[in-house]
C-alpha positions in Angstrom: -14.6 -25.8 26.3 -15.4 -22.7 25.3 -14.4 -21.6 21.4 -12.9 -18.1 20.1 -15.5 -15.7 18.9 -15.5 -13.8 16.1 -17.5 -11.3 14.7 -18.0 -10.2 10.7 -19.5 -6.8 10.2 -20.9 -6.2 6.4 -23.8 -5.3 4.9 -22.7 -7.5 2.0 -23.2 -10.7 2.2 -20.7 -12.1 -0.4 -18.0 -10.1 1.2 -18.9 -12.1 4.6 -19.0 -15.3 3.1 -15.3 -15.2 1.6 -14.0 -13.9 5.2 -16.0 -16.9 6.6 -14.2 -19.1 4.1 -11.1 -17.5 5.2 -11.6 -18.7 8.8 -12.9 -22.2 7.9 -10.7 -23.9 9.1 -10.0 -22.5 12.6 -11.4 -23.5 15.8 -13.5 -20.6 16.3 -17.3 -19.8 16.4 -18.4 -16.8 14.1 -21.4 -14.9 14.0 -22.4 -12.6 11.2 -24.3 -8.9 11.2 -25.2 -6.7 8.2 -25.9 -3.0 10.1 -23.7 -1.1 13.0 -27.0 -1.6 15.3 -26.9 -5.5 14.6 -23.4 -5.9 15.3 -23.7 -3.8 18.7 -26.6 -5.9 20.0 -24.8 -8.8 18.7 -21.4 -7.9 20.6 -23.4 -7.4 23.9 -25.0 -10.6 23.6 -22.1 -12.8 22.6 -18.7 -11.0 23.5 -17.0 -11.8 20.9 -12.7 -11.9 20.7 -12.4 -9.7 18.1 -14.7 -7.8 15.8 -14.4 -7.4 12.1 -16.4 -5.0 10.7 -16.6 -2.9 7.5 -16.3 0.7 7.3 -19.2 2.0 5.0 -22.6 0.1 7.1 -26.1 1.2 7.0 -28.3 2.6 10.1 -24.7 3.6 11.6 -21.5 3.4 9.9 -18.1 1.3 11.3 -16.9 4.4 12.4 -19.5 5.4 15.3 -19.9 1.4 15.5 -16.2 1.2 16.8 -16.6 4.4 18.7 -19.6 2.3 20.8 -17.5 -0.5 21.0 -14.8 1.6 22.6 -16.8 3.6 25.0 -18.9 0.9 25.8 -17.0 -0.3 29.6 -18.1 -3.9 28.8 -16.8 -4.0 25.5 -13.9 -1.7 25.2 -11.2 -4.3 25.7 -12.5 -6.2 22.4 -10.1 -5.5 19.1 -11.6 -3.9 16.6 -10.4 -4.2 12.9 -11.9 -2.1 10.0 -12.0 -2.8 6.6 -12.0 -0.2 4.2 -11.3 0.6 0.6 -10.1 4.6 1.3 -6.5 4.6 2.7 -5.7 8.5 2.2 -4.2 10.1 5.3 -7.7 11.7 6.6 -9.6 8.1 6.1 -6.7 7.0 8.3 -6.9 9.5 11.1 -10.5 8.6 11.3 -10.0 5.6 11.8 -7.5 6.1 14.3 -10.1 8.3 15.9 -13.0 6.0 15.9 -10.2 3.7 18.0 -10.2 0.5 16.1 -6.9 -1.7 16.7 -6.0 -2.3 12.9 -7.6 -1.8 9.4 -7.5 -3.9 7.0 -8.4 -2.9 3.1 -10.4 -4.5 0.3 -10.0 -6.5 -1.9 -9.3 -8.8 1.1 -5.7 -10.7 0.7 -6.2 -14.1 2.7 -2.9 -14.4 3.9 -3.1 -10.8 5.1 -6.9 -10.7 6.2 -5.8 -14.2 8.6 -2.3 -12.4 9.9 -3.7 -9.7 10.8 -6.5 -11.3 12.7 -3.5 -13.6 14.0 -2.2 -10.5 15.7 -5.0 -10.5 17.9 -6.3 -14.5 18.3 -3.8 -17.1 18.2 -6.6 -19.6 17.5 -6.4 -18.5 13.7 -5.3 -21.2 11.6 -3.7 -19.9 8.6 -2.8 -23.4 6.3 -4.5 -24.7 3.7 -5.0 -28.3 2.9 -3.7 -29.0 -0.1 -5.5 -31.9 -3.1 -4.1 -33.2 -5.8 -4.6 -31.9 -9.0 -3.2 -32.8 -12.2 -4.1 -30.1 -14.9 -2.0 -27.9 -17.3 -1.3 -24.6 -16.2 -0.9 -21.7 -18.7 2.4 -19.6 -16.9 3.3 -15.8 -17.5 6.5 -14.9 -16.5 9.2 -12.2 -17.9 7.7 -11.5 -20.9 7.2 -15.2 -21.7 4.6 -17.8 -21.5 4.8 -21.4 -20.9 2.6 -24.2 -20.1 3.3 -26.5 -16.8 1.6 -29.6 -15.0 -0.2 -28.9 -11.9 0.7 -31.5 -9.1 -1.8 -29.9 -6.1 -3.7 -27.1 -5.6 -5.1 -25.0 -2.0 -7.0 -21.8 -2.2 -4.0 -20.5 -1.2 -1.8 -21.5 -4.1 -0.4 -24.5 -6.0 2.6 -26.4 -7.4 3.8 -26.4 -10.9 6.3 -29.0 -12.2 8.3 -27.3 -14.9 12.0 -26.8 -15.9 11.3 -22.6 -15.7 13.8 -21.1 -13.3 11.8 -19.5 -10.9 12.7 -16.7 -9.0 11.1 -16.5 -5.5 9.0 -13.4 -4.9 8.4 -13.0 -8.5 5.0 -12.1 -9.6 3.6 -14.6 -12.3 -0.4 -15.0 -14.1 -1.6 -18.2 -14.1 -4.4 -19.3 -16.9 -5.8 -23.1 -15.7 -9.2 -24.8 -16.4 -10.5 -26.6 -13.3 -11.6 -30.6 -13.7 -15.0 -30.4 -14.2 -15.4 -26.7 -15.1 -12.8 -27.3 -18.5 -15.6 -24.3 -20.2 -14.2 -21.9 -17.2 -11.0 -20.2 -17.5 -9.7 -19.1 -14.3 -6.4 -16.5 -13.9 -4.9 -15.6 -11.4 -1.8 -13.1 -10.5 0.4 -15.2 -8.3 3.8 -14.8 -6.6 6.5 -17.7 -6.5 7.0 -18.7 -2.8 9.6 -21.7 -3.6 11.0 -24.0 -5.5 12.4 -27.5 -6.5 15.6 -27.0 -8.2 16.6 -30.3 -8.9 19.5 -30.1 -7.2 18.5 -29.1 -3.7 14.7 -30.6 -3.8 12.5 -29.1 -1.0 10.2 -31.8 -1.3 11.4 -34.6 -2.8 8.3 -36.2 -3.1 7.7 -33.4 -5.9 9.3 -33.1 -9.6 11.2 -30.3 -10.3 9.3 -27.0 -10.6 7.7 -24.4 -8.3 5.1 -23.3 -5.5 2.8 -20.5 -5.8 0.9 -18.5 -4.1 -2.1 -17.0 -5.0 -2.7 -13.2 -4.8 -5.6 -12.2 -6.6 -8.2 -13.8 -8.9 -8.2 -11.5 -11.5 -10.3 -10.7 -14.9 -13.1 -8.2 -15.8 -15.8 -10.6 -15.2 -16.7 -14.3 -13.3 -14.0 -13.1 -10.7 -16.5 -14.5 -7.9 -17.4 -17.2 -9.6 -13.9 -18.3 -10.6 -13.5 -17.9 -7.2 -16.5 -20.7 -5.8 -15.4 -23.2 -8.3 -11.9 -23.1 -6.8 -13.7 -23.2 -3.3 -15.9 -25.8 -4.4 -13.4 -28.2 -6.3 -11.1 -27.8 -3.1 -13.5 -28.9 -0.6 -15.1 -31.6 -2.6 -11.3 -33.0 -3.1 -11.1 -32.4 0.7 -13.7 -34.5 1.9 -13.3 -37.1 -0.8 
């Protein structure tokens, strides 16, 4: 059988391995390039599905890199999405111009970086497993702070087991120390996606409290690395 292809375009490799983490768990094959030139060869060689591929490249931008793709007869069909960090109204037209299908701007949003790929490739997998994980978690909500019990976490979020109220779609920071990195503070801005009630349980396998889902890792500095550990502590509780 043969799998989905995808290509990541960026000159960065840190920025290709968090979209590769992104995609981990899809049944797909993915293949990297770090230049415009690279990805071209790459895209004649293994026709990828789709092509992901920042803007700002050496030896030939993602703007004439899309263009090629486009004019190219063998390899016009293939969606193109572009990742930028400009989204003024002349950054759009030219993108629009070069002919990509969809852009896509950094900092890359998981849920949004998957969906959008999921417009294109229905092999995109966009859950998360989740692990248990018992830890306090450090809450800022409507000018107050609290401190709930983690029950399990996912890069993607994690549930909280307090009596707070919440209010879906709210945004919240979360403070929380990972088992076996309790010297590492990790926050994170978050936005309530559901809750137990007490009343009308969701999952009644869970106490009373709330689900959340993770925006954006935030903080000055240790924003990657806060960022591995959770990566790290997820898959090791994965596999365990």
């Amino acid at each position: 059988m043969v799998k989905t292809k995808i290509l990541l375009v960026d000159n960065a490799k840190i920025f290709l391995d968090i979209q590769k983490d992104f995609l981990r768990f899809s049944p797909i094959e993915v293949f990297t390039a770090y230049s415009g030139v690279e990805a071209l060869n790459i895209a004649k060689l293994e026709r990828p599905d789709i092509i992901v591929m920042n803007v700002s490249l050496p030896q030939e931008d993602g703007l004439l890199c899309c263009k090629a793709v486009k004019s190219d007869p063998e390899l016009c069909s293939t969606p193109v999405i572009l990742l930028s960090t400009k989204s003024g109204q002349d950054d759009v037209e030219s993108y629009n111009r070069a002919g990509c299908d969809a852009v896509l701007y950094k900092p890359l949003q998981r849920r949004e970086f998957l969906n959008k790929i999921r417009l294109f490739l229905t092999a995109i997998e966009r859950r998360e497993p989740r692990v248990p994980c018992r830890m306090p978690v450090t809450v800022e909500a409507d000018s107050a702070s609290f401190v709930g019990m983690s029950y399990d976490i996912a890069m993607n979020g994690l549930f909280v087991a307090s009596d707070y109220k919440a209010e879906p779609g709210s945004e919240i920071l979360l403070s929380f120390n990972l088992p076996l990195c309790e010297d590492k503070v990790t926050v994170i801005r978050g936005r309530i996606a559901w809750h137990n009630n007490g009343n009308e349980d969701i999952k009644n396998h869970l106490p009373k409290g709330f689900g959340v889902e993770f925006l954006e890792i935030t903080g000055e500095n240790g924003v990657i690395a806060r960022f591995n550990d959770l990566t790290a502590f997820v898959a090791a509780r994965s596999s365990s």
